[in-house]
Each structure stands twice: as structure tokens, then as C-alpha cells.
C-alpha positions as CSV (number, residue, x, y, z in Angstrom):
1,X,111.5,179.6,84.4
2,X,112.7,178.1,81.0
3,X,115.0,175.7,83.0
4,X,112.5,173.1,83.7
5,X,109.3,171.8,83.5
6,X,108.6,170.8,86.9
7,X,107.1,172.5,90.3
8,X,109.3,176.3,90.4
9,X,110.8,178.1,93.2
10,X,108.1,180.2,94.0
11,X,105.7,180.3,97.0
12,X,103.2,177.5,96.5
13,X,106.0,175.0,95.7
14,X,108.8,176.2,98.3
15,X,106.8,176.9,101.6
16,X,104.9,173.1,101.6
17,X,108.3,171.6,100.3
18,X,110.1,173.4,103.4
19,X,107.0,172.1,105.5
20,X,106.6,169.0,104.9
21,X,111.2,168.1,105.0
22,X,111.0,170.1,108.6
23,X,107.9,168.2,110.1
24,X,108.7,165.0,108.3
25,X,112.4,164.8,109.6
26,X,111.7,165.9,113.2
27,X,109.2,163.8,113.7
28,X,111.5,161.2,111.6
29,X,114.5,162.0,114.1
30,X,112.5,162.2,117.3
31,X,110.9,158.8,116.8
32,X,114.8,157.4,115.9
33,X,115.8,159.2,118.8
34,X,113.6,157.8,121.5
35,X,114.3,154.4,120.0
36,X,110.7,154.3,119.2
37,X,110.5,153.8,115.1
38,X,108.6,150.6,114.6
39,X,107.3,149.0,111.1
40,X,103.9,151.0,111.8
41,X,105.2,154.1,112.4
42,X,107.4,154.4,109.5
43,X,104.8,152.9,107.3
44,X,102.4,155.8,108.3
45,X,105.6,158.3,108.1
46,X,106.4,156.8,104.0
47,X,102.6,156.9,103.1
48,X,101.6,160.2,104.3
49,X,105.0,161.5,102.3
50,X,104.2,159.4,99.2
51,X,100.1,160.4,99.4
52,X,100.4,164.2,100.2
53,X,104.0,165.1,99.0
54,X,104.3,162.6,95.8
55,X,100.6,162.2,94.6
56,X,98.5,165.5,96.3
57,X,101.4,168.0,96.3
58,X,103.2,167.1,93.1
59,X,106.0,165.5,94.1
60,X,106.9,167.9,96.7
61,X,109.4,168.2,98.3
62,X,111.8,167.3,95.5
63,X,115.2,167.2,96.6
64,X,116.6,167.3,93.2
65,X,114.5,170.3,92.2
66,X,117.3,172.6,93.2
67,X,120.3,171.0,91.1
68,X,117.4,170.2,87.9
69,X,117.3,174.0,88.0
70,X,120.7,175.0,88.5
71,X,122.7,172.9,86.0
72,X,120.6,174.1,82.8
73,X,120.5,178.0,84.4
74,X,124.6,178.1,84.4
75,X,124.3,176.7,81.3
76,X,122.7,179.5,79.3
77,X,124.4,182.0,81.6
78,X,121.5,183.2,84.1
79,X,122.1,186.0,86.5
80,X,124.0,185.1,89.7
81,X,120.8,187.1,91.4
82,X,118.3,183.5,89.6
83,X,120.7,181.0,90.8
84,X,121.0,182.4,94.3
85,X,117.9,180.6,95.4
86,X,118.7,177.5,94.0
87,X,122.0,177.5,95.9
88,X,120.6,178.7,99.3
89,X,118.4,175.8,99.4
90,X,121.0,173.0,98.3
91,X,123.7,174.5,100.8
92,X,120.2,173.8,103.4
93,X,120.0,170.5,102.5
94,X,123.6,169.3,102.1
95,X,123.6,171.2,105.9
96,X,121.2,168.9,106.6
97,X,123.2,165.8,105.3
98,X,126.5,167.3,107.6
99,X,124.4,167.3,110.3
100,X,122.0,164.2,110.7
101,X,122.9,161.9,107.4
102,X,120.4,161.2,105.0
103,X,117.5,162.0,106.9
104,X,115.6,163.5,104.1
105,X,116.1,161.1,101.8
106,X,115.2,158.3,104.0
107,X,111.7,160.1,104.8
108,X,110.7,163.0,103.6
109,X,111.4,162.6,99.8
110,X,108.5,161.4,98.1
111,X,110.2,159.2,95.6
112,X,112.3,157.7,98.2
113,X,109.5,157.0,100.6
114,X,107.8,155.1,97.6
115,X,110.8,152.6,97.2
116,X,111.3,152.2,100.8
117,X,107.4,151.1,100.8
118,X,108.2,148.7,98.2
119,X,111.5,147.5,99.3
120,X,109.4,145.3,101.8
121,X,108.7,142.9,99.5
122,X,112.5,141.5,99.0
123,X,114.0,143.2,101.4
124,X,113.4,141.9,105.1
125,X,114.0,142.9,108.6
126,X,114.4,139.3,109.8
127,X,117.4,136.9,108.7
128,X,115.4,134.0,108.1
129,X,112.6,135.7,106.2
130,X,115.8,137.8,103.9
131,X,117.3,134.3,103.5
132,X,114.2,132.9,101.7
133,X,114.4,136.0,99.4
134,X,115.6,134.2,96.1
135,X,115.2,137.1,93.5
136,X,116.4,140.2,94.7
137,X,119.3,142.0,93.0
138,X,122.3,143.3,95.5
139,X,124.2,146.0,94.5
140,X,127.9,147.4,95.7
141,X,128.6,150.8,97.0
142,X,131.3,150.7,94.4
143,X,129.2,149.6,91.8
144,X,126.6,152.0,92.9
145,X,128.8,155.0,93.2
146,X,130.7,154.6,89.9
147,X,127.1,154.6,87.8
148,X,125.9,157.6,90.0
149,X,128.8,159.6,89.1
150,X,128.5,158.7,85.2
151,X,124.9,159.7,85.1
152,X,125.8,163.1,87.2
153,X,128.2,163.7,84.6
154,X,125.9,162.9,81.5
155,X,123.2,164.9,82.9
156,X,125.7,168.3,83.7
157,X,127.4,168.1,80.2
158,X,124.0,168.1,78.5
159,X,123.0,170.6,81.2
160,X,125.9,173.5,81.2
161,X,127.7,172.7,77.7
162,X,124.3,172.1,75.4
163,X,121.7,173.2,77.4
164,X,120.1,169.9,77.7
165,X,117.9,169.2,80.8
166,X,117.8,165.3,80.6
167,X,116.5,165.3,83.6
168,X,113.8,167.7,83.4
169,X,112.6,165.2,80.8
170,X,113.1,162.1,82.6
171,X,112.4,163.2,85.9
172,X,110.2,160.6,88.5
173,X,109.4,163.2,90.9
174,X,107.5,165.1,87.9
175,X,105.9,161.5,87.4
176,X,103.5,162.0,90.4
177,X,101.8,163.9,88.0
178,X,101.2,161.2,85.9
179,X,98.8,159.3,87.7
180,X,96.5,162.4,88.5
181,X,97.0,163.6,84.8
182,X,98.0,160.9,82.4
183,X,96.7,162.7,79.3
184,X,99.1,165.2,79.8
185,X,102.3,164.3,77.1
186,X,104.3,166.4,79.7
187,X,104.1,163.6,82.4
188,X,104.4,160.5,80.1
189,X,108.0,160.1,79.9
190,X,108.2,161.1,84.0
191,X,105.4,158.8,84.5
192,X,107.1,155.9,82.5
193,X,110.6,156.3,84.5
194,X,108.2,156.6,88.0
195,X,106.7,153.6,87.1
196,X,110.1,152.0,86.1
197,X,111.4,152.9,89.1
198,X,108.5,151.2,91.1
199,X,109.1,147.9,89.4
200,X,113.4,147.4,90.0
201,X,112.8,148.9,93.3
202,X,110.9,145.1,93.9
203,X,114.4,143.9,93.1
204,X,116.9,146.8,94.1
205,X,116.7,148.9,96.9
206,X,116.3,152.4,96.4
207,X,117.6,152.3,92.8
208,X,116.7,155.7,91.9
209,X,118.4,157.1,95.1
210,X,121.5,154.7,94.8
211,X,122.2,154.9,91.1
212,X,120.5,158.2,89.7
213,X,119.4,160.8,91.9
214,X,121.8,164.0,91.6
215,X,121.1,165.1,95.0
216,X,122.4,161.6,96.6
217,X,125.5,162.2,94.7
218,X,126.4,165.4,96.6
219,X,124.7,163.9,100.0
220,X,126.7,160.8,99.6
221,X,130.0,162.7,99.7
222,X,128.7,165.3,102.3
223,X,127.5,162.1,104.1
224,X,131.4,161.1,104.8
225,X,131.2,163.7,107.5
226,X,127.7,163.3,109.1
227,X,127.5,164.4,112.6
228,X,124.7,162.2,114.0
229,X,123.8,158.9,112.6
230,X,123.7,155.2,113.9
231,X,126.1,153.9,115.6
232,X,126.9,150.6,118.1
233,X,126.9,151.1,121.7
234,X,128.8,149.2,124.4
235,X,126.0,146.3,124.6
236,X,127.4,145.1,120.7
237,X,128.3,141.4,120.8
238,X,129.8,141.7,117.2
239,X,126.8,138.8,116.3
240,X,127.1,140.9,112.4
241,X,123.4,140.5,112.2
242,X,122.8,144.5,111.4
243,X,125.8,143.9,108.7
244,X,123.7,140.7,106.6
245,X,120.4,142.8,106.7
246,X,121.3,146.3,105.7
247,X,120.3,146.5,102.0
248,X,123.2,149.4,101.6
249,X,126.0,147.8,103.2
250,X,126.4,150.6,105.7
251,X,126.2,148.8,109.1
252,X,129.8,147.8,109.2
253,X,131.4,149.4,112.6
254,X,133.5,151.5,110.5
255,X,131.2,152.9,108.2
256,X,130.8,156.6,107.3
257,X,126.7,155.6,107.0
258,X,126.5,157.7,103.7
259,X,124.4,155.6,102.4
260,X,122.1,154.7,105.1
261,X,118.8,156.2,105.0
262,X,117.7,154.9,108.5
263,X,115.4,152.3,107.2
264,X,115.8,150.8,110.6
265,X,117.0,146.9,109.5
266,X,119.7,146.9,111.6
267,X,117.9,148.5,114.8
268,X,115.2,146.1,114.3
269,X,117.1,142.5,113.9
270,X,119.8,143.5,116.5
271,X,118.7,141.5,119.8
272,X,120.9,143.7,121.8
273,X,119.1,147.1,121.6
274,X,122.9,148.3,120.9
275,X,122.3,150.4,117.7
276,X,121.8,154.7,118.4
277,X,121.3,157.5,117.5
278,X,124.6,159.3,118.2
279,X,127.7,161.2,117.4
């Protein structure tokens, strides 16, 4: 296709993307589930995605491949019958956002996985150690949802009314490439924003996913009305520990966890056991 450089829709690129989001969140969910994700389970979960999906595969599954692909194809007016894919598989994942939160995100993107890794070093699972942390950058869900929405709207203007794929050329996902083929001007610019990317997520959490990435947008509002996600159980003494260590803010007892990609902080410091998987 003409709309953008990176991976298409065709087979090689859509039946391991499919692959690796079912396995990867079932085995994501089952482990959440049971009660059962520990630091060494999700570090084997974030490597394998970042290792086979990012580096191996390409940066699949790319859960922004469908919206990079659909803004720029309205824009020069492609057939309802080429956009029709593109739609199927967003209305699949946004389904997937309605019906277990940001499950995807949290594991089986590629780029994600890579700044969860490297959120470690700043952000903590233990008070005392997250209290020591003296340089890392917090940022609102106010803050963070007003520059989403100005970059979504940069990046569809350039896309429908001048035909402009910004993010085609800024892209991390296609950055993956980078690293296995650096002499390719294709994956410099990609590469340099990966790399970017790698570096404030030291500082930020998840910057990409909380202040850039298209596909949060939409699963952030879709997120409102998740079906399944965390949640406190009788056993809660209202200690607030799970509210000081979530790096999104999402742990309060009223939140609509749209921003909570199951990193597991507040499961892990909460002495009660009293944080689920429910509805």
C-alpha cells in the first residue's frame, strides 16, 4: 500500500501479529487471574514480546498499524472495500479494551513491553525503594490526556486533509528495524524516536503509550467502560499503598483503570492480597 511504509496487512504481517496479541494476553490474563504474575514472569512475558515481536518480527504486533493505515487511506479517498480490514481489526482491539482493559498494551505490544522493562529503573514496586527515586518525571492524567489528544489531532489533519503520514515517518514500532538494519535511511528517523523513546521512558513511564500512541487515545476512552480489570476486594484496609506506587494514577477505588496496563505495582506492594482480577 502507498499509505505507509511499515509491516502491511497481508499474511506474513497479520497471522504472527494475531498470534503473538492472543497467546501473549491469555497467558498475560491467566497468570493475573490465578494471582500468580510475579517480577519473573512478566520479565520473561516483556522480553519474549520485545525479542521476537519488536526486534525478530519487526515490531509486530503493532497496535497502531491499523489507525497509521486508515487515517492517510480516507485521506486520498480509498475504496470502503481497503479500509474494511483496517476497521475490522481496530473494532477487535478496542473489543478487546471493552472487555479486559488495556491488556494488549500492557503485554503484548512490543514498544510497550520495552518501556515497561525500562520503567524498572525509576519506577519501583516497593515504597521505600520509589521513595529514594529522586529523578523521575510524574506526569497527570490530565496533562497526559490533553497532549495525547493534540498530537491525535496533528497527526489526522496531516493525515485526511494533506495526506501527510507523520506518523508513518516517525513511527517507533518501524524503529525495531533500525537496529537489525541501520543503513537503511527508511528506519533512521523511526530508529531515532525508538531510541528517544528508550531514554524518557528512564524518567516517564510509558511515555509513548501515555502521551503519543493513537491507539491509547481510542483505548483510553473505550477503557471508561472496561468489563474486567483490577479491583479491591473486601480484605482492603484503605492503607493507599497501591495509590503512592501506581506510576498512572489509576489505583484510586474509583477509578475507571483506563490507564492501567496491569504492571502489577499495586498487587505487588498491597500486604493484604486485596487487589483482583474482577468485574
Amino acid at each position: 500500500m502507498i499509505f505507509q511504509n511499515g509491516p502491511d496487512f497481508t499474511h506474513t504481517s497479520t497471522l504472527p501479529m494475531f498470534l503473538l496479541w492472543i497467546v501473549v494476553s491469555i497467558v498475560a490474563l491467566l497468570l493475573i487471574y490465578k494471582g500468580k504474575l510475579n517480577k519473573t514472569y512478566s520479565f520473561i512475558i516483556y522480553t519474549i514480546v520485545v525479542v521476537l515481536g519488536g526486534v525478530i518480527l519487526g515490531a509486530v504486533p503493532n497496535l497502531a498499524l491499523s489507525i497509521q493505515t486508515l487515517l492517510p487511506a480516507i485521506g486520498v479517498g480509498a475504496p470502503f472495500i481497503v479500509i474494511l480490514p483496517m476497521i475490522i481489526i481496530l473494532t477487535i482491539l478496542l473489543l478487546t479494551v471493552f472487555l479486559f482493559g488495556r491488556i494488549l498494551c500492557g503485554f503484548a505490544c512490543p514498544v510497550g513491553s520495552l518501556q515497561e522493562l525500562i520503567s524498572k529503573i525509576m519506577f519501583k514496586s516497593n515504597i521505600k525503594k520509589q521513595n529514594n527515586v529522586k529523578y523521575k518525571i510524574d506526569i497527570s492524567l490530565k496533562t497526559a490526556t490533553i497532549i495525547r489528544w493534540i498530537f491525535f489531532g496533528v497527526i489526522t489533519v496531516l493525515a485526511i486533509i494533506w495526506s501527510f503520514s507523520l506518523l508513518q515517518i516517525i513511527n517507533p514500532f518501524t524503529g525495531f528495524n533500525f537496529f537489525t538494519n541501520p543503513l537503511a535511511p527508511l528506519f533512521l528517523i523511526p530508529g531515532i524516536t525508538l531510541i528517544t523513546v528508550i531514554i524518557a521512558s528512564v524518567f516517564m513511564y510509558r511515555p509513548w503509550c501515555r502521551l503519543f500512541c493513537l491507539f491509547g487515545a481510542l483505548g483510553s476512552l473505550v477503557g471508561r467502560f472496561t468489563q474486567y480489570k483490577y479491583i479491591r476486594t473486601e480484605d482492603c484496609n484503605e492503607c493507599g499503598l497501591c495509590e503512592k506506587i501506581c506510576p498512572t494514577h489509576q489505583a484510586e477505588r474509583d477509578s475507571k483503570k483506563r490507564e492501567c496496563y496491569y504492571c502489577n505495582r499495586c498487587v505487588t506492594v498491597c500486604s493484604q492480597d486485596a487487589i483482583k482480577l474482577g468485574k
